[in-house]
C-alpha positions as CSV (number, residue, x, y, z in Angstrom):
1,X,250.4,28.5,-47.4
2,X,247.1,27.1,-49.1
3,X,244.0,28.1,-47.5
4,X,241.6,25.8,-46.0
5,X,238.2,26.5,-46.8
6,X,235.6,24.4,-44.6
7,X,232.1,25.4,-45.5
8,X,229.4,25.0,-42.6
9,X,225.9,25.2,-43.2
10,X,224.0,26.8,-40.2
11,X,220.6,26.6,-39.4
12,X,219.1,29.8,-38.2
13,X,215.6,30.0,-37.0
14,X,213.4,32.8,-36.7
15,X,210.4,33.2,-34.2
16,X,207.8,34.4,-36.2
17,X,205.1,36.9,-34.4
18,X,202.3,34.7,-36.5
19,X,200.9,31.5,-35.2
20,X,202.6,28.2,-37.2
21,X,199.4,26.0,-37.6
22,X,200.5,22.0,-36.2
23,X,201.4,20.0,-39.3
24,X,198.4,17.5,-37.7
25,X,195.9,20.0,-38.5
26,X,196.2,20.2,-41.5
27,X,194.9,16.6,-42.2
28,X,191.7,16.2,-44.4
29,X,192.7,19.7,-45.7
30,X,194.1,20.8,-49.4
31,X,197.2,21.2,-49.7
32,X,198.2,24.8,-49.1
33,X,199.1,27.0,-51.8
34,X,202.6,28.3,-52.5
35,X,203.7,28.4,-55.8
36,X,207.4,27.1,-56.2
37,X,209.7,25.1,-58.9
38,X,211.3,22.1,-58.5
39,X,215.5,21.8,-59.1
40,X,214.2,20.5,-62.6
41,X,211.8,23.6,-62.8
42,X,208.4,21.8,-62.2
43,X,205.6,24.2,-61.2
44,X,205.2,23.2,-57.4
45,X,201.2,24.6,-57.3
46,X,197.7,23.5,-56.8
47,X,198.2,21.2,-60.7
48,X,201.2,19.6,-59.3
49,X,199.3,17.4,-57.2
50,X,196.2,16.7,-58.9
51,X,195.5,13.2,-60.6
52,X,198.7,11.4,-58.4
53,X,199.1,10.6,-54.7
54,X,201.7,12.4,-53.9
55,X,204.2,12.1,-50.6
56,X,205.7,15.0,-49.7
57,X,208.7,15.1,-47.5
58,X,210.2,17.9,-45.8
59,X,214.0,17.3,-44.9
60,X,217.5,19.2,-44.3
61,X,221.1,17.6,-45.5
62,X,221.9,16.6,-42.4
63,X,219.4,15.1,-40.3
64,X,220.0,11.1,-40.0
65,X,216.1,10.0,-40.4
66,X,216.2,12.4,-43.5
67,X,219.2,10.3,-45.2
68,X,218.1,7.0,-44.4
69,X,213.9,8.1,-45.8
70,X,215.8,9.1,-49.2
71,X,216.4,5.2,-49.8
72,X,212.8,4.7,-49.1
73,X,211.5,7.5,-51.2
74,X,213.8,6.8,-53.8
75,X,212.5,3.0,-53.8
76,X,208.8,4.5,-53.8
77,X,209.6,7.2,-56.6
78,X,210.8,4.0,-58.6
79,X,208.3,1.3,-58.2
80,X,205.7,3.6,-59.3
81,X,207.4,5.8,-61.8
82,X,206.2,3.9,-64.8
83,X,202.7,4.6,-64.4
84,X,202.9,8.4,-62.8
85,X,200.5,7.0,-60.4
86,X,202.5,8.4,-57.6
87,X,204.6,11.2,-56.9
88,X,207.5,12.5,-54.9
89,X,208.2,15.4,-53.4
90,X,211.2,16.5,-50.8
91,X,211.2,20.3,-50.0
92,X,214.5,20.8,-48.3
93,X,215.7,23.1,-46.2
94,X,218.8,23.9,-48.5
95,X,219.8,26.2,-50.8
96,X,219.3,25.0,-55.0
97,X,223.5,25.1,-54.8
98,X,223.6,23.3,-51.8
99,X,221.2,20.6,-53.3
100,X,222.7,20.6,-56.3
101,X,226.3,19.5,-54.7
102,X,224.2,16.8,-52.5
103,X,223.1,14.8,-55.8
104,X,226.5,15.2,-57.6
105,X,229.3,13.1,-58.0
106,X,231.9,15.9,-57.4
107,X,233.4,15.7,-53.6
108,X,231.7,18.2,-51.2
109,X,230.6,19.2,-47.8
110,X,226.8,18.1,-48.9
111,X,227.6,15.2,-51.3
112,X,229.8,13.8,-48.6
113,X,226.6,13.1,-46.7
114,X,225.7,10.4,-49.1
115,X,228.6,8.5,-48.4
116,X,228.2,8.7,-44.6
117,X,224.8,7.5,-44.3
118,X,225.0,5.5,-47.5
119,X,222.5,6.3,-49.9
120,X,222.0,7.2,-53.1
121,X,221.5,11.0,-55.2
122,X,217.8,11.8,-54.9
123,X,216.0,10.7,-58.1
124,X,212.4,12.4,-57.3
125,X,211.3,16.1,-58.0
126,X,213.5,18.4,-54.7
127,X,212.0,22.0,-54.1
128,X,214.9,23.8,-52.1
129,X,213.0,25.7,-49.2
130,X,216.1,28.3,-49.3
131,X,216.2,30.9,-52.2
132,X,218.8,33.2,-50.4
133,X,221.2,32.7,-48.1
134,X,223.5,35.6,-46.3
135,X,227.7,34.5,-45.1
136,X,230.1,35.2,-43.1
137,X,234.2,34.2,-43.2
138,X,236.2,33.6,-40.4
139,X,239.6,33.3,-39.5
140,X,241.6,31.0,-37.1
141,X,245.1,29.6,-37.2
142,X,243.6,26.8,-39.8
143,X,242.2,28.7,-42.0
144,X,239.3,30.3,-43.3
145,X,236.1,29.4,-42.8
146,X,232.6,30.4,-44.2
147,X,229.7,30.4,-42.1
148,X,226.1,29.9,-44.4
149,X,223.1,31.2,-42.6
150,X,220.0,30.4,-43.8
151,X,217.4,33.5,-43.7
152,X,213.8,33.7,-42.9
153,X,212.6,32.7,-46.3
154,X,213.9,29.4,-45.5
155,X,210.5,29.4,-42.8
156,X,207.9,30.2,-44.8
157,X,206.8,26.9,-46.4
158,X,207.2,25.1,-43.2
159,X,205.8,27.2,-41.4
160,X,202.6,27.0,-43.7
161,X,202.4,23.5,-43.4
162,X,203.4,23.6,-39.9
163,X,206.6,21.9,-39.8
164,X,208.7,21.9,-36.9
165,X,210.4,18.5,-36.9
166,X,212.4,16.3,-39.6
167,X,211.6,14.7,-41.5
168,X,207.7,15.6,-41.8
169,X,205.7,13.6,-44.2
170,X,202.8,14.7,-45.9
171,X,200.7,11.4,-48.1
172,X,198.4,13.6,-50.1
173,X,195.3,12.0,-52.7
174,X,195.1,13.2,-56.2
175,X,192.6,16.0,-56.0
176,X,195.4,17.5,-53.3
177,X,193.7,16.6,-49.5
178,X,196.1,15.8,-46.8
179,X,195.3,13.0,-46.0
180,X,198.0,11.9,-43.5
181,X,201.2,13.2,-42.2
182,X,204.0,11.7,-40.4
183,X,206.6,13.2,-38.1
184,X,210.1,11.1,-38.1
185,X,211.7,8.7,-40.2
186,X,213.6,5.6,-40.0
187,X,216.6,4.6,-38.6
188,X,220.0,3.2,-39.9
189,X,218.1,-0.6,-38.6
190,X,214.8,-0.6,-39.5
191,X,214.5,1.3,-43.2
192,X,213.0,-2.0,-44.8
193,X,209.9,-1.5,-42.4
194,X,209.9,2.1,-42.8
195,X,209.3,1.2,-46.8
196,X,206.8,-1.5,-46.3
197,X,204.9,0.4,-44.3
198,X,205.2,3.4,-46.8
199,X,203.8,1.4,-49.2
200,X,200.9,0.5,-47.4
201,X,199.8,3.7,-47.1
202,X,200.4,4.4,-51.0
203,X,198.5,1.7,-52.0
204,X,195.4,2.5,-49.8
205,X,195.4,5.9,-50.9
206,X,195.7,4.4,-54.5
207,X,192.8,1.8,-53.9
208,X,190.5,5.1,-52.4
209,X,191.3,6.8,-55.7
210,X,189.8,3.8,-58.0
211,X,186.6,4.4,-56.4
């Protein structure tokens, strides 16, 4: 009899014995400093966001205001990719497997997502927030099942930049000040409004930096 694998990601959060600083807080401040590579293996430090505005988004697979902002984000990372004038940035709560499978066209448990909230593979720079992950199978009358956890690595950027909601947004000028952050995203209905007023922001930061 064939098996039948079903792979479930699981989120499993930690309370840390530190404080987590609010993501608010940290407006009008530099960007904290944790060094990190991209999926394509940028340098994710204190050079990666000087000289651009940069909007940094911090998702999971999953969460339905985090599918529907990729459209956005993706429409953003286009518009301006010509020039490099902006930036973007998701640091996702994921594994660099797990986002790999979201962006390809092979059928998956994370590329399926796509397809449900239609949207597109995520052309901007992704920094997986997961470098390890521990598993556990199961067994029941269907099958076998695996069981991902995610470990406490997965908190350490977020809690750094204070993220305890999805998706947080972080619109950041180009010597690397916070200079705005947003908690939530849009909805299946209202996305179009959700870009336009994305791009507002964008181009004020912009205009700031011509002066």
């Amino acid at each position: 009899m064939k098996k039948m694998i079903q792979t479930i990601v699981a989120l499993m959060y930690i309370t840390n014995a530190y404080a987590i600083p609010a993501a608010d807080s940290l407006q009008g401040k530099p960007m904290p400093l944790i060094a990190a590579r991209t999926l394509s293996g940028k340098v994710v430090d204190t050079g990666y966001f000087k000289g651009h505005v940069t909007i940094v988004s911090f998702m999971y697979i999953g969460c339905p205001p985090c599918m529907y902002e990729i459209s956005t984000l993706n429409a953003i990372h286009d518009e301006y990719a010509a020039d490099g004038s902006v930036q973007v940035l998701t640091v996702a709560r994921q594994m660099p497997e797990q986002m790999q499978l979201f962006n390809s066209q092979r059928k998956s448990d994370f590329s399926v997502y796509r397809k449900v909230f239609h949207v597109d593979s995520i052309r901007y720079d992704i920094q997986p927030a997961c470098p390890v992950a521990r598993s556990k199978m199961k067994r029941s009358g269907s099958g076998e099942s695996e069981t991902i956890y995610l470990t406490s690595e997965c908190s350490v950027i977020e809690d750094t930049y204070g993220v305890t909601s999805y998706p947080t947004t972080f619109y950041v000028d180009g010597k690397g000040i916070i200079r705005r952050v947003i908690k939530g995203g849009p909805s299946m209905n209202n996305s179009p409004l959700f870009y336009e007023e994305m791009k507002q922001a964008v181009e004020q930061l912009l205009a700031k930096e011509q002066h």
